[in-house]
C-alpha positions as CSV (number, residue, x, y, z in Angstrom):
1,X,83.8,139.9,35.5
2,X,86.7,142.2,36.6
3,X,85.7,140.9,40.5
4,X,86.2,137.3,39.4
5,X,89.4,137.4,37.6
6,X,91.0,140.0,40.6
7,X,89.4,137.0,43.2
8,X,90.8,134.4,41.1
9,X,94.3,136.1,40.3
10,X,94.9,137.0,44.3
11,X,94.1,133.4,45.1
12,X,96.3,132.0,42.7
13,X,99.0,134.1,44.0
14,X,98.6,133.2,47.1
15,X,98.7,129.6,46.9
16,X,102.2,130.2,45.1
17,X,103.8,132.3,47.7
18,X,102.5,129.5,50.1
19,X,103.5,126.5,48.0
20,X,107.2,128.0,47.9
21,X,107.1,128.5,51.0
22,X,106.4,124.3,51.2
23,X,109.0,124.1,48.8
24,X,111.9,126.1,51.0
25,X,110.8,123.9,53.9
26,X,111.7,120.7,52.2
27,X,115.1,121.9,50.7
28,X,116.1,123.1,54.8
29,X,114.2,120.1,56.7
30,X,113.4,116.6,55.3
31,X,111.4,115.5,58.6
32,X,108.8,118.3,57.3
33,X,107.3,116.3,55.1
34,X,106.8,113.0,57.8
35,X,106.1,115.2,60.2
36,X,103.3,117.4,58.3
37,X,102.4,114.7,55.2
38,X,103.4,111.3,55.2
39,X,102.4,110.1,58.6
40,X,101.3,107.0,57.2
41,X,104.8,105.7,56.7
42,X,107.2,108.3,57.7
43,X,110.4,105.8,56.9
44,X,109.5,105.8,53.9
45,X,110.9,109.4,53.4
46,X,114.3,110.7,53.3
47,X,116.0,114.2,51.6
48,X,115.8,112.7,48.3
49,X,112.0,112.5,48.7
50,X,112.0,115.8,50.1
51,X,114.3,117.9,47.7
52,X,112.1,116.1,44.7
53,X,108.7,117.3,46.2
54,X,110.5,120.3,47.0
55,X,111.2,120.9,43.0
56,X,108.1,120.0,42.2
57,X,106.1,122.2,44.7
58,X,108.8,124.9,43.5
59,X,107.3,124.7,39.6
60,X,103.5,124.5,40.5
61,X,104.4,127.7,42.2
62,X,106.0,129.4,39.5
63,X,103.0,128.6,37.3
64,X,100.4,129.1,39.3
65,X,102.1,132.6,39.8
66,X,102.8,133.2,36.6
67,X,99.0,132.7,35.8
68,X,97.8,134.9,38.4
69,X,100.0,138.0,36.8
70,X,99.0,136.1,32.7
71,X,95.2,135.1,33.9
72,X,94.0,135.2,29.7
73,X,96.4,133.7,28.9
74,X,94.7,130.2,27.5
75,X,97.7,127.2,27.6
76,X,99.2,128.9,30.9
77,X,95.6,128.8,32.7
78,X,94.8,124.6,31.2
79,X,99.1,124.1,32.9
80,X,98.4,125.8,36.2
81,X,94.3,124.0,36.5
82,X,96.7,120.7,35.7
83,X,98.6,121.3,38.9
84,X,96.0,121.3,41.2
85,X,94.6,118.3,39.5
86,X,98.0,116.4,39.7
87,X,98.7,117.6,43.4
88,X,95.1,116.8,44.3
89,X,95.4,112.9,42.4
90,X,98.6,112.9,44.3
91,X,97.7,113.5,47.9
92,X,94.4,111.1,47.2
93,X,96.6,108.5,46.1
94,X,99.1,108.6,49.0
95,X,95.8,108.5,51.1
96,X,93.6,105.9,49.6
97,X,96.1,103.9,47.5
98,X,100.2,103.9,48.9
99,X,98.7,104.7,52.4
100,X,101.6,107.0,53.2
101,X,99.2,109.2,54.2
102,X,96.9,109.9,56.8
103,X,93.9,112.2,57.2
104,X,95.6,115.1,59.0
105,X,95.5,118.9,58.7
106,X,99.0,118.6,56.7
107,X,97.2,116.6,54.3
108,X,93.6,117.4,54.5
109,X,94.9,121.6,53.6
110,X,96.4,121.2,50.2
111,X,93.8,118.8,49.3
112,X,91.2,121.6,50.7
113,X,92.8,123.8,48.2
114,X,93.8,121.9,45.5
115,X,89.4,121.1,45.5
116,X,88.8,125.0,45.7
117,X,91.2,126.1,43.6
118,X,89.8,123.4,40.5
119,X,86.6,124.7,41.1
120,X,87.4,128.1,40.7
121,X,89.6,127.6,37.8
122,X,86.5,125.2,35.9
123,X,84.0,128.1,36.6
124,X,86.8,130.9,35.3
125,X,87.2,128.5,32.0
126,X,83.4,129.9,31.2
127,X,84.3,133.6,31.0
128,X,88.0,132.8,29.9
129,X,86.2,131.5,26.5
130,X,84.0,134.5,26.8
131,X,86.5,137.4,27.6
132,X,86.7,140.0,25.1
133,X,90.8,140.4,26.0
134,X,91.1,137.2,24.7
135,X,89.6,137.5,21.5
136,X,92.3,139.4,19.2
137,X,90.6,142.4,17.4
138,X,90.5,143.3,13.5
139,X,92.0,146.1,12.4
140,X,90.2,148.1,9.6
């Protein structure tokens, strides 16, 4: 169990050293995100755009790396499977609904991850119930 949570806590780390790293890019360059995610209708985005995404990118990476150093614990684990959830509904929706979007490797990448990273988190919710460092002890 030890293997899966060190797997599962590197992963999450990384994925929040690389979503900051998004995040920086949008504060210094706006034409990074219609140049890498919104090809669909690049006019469409403007430093506003960019400095919002930018904030939120900036969050999901403090949770997700806050998780990876608090892995048991429960509420911060549900918050940082939500972010991948939202950021996956998010890119699906520029995709398939607004059509901002096209299927690129700027887009196809965090969804790729985002899919990974639920998976991993839904089979880690089986032995986060299940881990003994979770379940306070009685003292005698």
């Amino acid at each position: 169990m030890g293997c899966f949570w060190n797997v599962l806590r590197s992963w999450l780390f990384m994925t929040s050293i690389v979503a900051m790293g998004t995040s920086l890019q949008c504060f210094r360059d706006h034409t990074f995100l219609y140049e890498k995610l919104y090809t669909g209708k690049p006019d469409l985005v403007n430093g506003l755009h960019a400095r919002t995404f930018g904030i939120w990118t900036l969050l999901s990476s403090v949770v997700r790396c806050l998780c990876a150093m608090y892995i048991h614990n429960k509420p911060l684990y549900y918050i940082t499977l939500w972010t991948f959830l939202i950021a996956l509904g998010h890119f699906l929706s520029e995709l398939f609904i607004y059509r901002t979007a096209a299927l690129t490797i700027g887009v196809l990448a965090p969804m790729f991850v985002a899919s990974l990273s639920i998976l991993a988190m839904l089979a880690g919710l089986r032995y986060l119930e299940e881990d003994p460092v979770s379940i306070p002890k009685k003292r005698n």
